[in-house]
N, C-alpha and C positions, 0 to 999 in steps of 0.2 A: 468522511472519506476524503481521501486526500488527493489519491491518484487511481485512476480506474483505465484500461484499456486491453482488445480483444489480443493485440501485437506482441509478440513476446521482443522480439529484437526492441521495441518501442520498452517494454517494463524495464530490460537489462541495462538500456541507456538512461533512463530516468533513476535507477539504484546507483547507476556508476555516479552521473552527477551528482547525488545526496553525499554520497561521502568523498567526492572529491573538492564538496562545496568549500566555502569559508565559513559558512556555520559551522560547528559539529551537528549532528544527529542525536537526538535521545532514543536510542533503539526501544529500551526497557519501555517506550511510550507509542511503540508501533505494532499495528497487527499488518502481516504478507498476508494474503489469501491469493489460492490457486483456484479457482471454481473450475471445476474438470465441467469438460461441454460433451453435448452430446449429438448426435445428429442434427437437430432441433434449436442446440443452444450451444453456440461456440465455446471455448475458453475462453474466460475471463481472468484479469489479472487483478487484482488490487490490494494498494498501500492505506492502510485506517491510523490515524491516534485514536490513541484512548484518551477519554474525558473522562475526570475526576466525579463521582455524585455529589452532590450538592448536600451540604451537610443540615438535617431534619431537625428541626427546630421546637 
């Protein structure tokens, strides 16, 4: 996981700065997730890579 948080104004500024960075992004190597909340469990935001398996020998 790469970036996690309950804030949405907080996720919308941490996506804007990705792509207005000086790196580029490898989107093709991110997962968004929206975890809808519930009474009990807020909404959660969070930005994942994907890791590559490890090639079985």
């Amino acid at each position: 996981m790469v970036f996690e948080t309950q804030d949405r104004a907080e996720w919308q500024a941490y996506l804007r700065r990705l792509r207005a960075g000086p790196e580029p992004t490898d989107w093709s190597t991110t997962r968004a997730d929206t975890l809808c909340g519930r009474l009990a469990h807020p909404t959660t935001y969070r930005l994942s890579l994907f890791v590559p398996a490890r090639a079985s020998r």
